[in-house]
N, C-alpha and C positions, 0 to 999 in steps of 0.2 A: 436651289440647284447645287450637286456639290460643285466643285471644285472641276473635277477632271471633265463633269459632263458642261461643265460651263467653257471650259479651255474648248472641248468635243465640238460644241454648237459654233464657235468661233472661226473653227477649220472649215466647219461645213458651209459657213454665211460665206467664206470668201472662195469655198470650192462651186459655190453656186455660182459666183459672177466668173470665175475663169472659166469652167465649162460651155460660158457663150463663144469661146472662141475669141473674146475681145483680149487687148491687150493692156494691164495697166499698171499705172507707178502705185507707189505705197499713199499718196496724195489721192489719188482715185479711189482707191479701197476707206479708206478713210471717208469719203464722200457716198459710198454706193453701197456696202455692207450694212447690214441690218443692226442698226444700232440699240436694238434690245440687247442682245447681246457681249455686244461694249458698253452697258449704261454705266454713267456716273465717272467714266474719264477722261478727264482734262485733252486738248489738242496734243498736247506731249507727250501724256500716257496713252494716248489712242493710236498715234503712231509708233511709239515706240512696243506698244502691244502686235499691232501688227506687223511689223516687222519681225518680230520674235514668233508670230504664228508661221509666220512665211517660208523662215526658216526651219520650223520644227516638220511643216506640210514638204521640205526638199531635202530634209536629211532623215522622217520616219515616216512619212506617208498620214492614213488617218487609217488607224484600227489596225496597223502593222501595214495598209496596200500600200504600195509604192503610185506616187502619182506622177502624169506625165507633164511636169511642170518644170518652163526653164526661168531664166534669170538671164535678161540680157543688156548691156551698158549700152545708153544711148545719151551720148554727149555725160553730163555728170549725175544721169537718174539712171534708175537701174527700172527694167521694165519687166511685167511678170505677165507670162500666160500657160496655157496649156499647150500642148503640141498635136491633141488627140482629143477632138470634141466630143469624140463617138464613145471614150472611156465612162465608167461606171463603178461607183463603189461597192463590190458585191461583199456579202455576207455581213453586215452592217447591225448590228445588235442596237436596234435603240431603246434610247433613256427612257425611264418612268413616266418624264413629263409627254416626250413625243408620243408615247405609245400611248397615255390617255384622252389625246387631244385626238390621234386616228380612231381611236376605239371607240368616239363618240362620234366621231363624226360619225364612224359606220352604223351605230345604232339608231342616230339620229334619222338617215338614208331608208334603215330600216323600216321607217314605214310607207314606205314607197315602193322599193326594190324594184324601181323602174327597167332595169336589165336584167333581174334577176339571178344575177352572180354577187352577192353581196356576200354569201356563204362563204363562198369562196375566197374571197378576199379577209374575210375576218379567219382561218383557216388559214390562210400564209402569215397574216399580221402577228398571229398568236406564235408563230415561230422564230417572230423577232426581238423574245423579250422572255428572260426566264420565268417558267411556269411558275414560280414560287409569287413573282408578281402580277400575274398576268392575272388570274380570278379576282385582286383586289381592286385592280384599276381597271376591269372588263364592270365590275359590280356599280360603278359610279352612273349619275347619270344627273346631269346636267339642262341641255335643251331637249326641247317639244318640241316639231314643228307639225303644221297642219297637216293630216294623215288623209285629205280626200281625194288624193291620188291614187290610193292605196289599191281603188277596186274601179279603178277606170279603166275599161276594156278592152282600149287597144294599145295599152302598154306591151302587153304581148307584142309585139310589133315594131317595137320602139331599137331594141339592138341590131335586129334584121335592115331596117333602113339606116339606121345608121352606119352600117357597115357598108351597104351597097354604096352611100353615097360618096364615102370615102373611097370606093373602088370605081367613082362614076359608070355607075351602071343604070340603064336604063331597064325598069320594072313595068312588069304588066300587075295591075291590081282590079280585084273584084269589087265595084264601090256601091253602094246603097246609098243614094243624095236622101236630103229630109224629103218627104211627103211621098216619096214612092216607094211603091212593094215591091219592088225587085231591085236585085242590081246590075250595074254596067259595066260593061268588063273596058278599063283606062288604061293608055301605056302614057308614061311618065317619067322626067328625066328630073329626079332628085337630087336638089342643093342644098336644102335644108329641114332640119327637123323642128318647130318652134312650137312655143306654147303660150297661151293666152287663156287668162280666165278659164282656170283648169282643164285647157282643153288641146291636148296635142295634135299638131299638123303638121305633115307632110307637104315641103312648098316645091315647085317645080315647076318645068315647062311638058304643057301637053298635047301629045299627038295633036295635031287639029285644033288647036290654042295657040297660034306660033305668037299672040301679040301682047300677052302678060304673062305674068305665074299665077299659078291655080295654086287651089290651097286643097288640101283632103284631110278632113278629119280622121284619126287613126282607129275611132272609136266607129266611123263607119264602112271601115275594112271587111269585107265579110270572109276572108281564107288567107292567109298568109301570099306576100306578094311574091312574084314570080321573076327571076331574071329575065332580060330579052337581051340572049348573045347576039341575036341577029339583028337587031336593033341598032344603031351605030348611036353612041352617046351624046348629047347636045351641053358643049359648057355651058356655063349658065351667062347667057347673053344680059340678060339684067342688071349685073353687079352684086356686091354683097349689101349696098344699103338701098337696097330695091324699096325697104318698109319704112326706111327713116324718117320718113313725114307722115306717118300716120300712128294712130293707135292700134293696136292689133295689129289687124290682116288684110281688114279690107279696104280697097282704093278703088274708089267709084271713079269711071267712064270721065271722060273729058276734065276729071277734077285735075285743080292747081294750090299750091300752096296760098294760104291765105291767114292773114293775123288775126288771130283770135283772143280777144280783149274778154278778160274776167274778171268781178269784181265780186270782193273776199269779204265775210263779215271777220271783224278782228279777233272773234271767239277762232274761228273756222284758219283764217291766215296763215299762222305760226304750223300747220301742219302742211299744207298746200308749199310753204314756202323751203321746209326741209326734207317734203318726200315731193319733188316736184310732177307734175303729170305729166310730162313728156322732156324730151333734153333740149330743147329750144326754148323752153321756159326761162324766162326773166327773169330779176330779183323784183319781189313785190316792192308796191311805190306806195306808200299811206298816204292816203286821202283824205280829205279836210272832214269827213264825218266818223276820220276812225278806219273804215277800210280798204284793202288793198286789193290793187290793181295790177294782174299778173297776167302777162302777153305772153303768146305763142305762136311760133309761124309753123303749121302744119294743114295737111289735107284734111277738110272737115271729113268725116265721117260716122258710120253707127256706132260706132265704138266708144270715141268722142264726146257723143251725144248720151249716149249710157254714163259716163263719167260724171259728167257734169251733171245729171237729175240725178244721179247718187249723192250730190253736194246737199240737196233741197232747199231749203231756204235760205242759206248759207252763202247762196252767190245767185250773181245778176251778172246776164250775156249782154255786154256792150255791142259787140261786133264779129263777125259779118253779120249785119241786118237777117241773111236768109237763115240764119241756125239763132239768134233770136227769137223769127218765127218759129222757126220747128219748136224749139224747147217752149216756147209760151204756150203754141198750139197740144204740144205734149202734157203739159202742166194744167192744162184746160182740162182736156178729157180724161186727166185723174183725179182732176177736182167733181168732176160730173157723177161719179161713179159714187162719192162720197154724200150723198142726200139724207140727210138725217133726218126730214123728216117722215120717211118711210125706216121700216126696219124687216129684217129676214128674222125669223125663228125658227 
């Protein structure tokens, strides 16, 4: 990076922490600024750097703005913050490097275009970096990511609730459940938009459901959903960690959290243990044949159980007793389908 854009990056890491509105010494910035940006200097050059930013951010601003940043002595420290949280750096030309880290991401986004304004966005982006560089570092391309969102159907859907929920508005929706031909017309007061196993949902509380959240898949939306002004809106009585003990979505009737005891073949371990299956997962414990034993306190359910027969022989269910039956009873009737002494041609 040269020179000016690396000074450039240094203004912006410490315009990031004063724009919370928080107030802090040169000790603090020192501790909370993004130290890529300072690499490689000493305690003395790091403060003595910031300092020198500090001042160049109260006597020229960053890219000529003036910023609303004071400087005020409390006891023998000098205190720095903003005066104007709601401030903004307009017209901001960034660097080479910024622009091809946004310019992929948006690419990368690009095979999703879950909202469908990504157009758009790479269309303002292109305006914040001279055209002379913009086609070399728009031409890069870097990550993949899985594209089978791409053509899931009720994406169409996905900025429309998203909006309303942020407006907590309560929606009427046209819904098709699995196994039936037609559909049901739902009103619905929308908290959240989530996804699971490529599959977006709509979570909320529903007319005539006053005693959990329903979930609606967006894919079986059949019309675009409807406001209901007349509707009075219900905050979301659940909390925002309504799903925290479970996997997915679904939380079975009368269920309660329960520990669920797994054991890891050591091939199998080392991945279970750095991508964990849920965030009450434990650090695995090795066991005297080699494998480890990773605990979890959540609500059993299908989702769960999908999880764990995707491990297959790879792991053994200690406990609860009842989802060792299931998974044995599971692992039974697909061993049954496998008769090798018949064959299909």
């Amino acid at each position: 990076m040269a020179r000016n854009e690396s000074k450039r990056s240094r203004l912006l890491a410490i315009h990031d922490k004063l724009i919370t509105g928080k107030t802090f010494t040169v000790k603090d910035l020192m501790d909370v600024v993004e130290h890529s940006v300072y690499q490689g200097l000493t305690p003395r050059s790091l403060e003595k750097s910031i300092q020198d930013d500090l001042k160049q951010m109260m006597s020229e601003g960053i890219d000529g703005q003036t910023l609303p940043i004071v400087k005020v002595r409390s006891g023998r420290t000098w205190l720095f913050s903003y005066t104007d949280t709601n401030f903004e750096l307009k017209n901001s030309v960034l660097s080479p490097e910024q622009f091809g880290i946004l310019s992929q991401l948006i690419k990368t986004m690009d095979h999703t275009d879950l909202f469908g304004e990504l157009a758009q966005l790479s269309n303002r982006l292109s305006q914040l970096v001279p055209k002379a560089m913009a086609k070399d570092i728009l031409s890069r391309n870097y990550l993949f990511f899985d594209d089978r969102h791409a053509d899931y159907e009720g994406r169409v859907y996905l900025k429309l609730l998203c909006d309303l929920i942020a407006k907590q508005t309560a929606v009427s929706i046209l819904y098709k459940p699995f196994g039936k031909t037609e559909g049901e017309r739902l009103v619905i007061h929308p908290y959240s938009v989530r996804e699971y196993n490529m599959r977006f949902y709509v979570c909320g509380l529903l007319e005539g459901v006053p005693d959990k959240q329903s979930n609606l898949a967006l894919d079986r939306i059949m019309e675009p959903p409807i406001v209901q002004n007349d509707v009075p809106f219900i905050p979301n009585p659940f909390g925002e960690d309504y799903y925290a003990s479970v996997i997915g979505l679904t939380i079975p009737e009368e269920s309660v959290e329960e520990e669920v005891q797994l054991l890891f073949s050591p091939s199998r371990a080392p991945y279970v243990i750095t991508k964990p299956i849920h965030r009450t997962q434990k650090a695995g414990q090795p066991q005297a044949d080699g494998r480890y034993l990773i605990r979890l306190k959540l609500i059993v359910n299908q989702e769960l159980e999908s999880v764990i027969l995707s491990f297959g022989q790879d792991v053994e269910v200690l406990a609860p007793f009842n989802l060792k039956q299931s998974i044995k009873r599971q692992l039974g009737a697909a061993i049954s389908r496998y008769d090798l002494s018949t064959s299909h041609k």
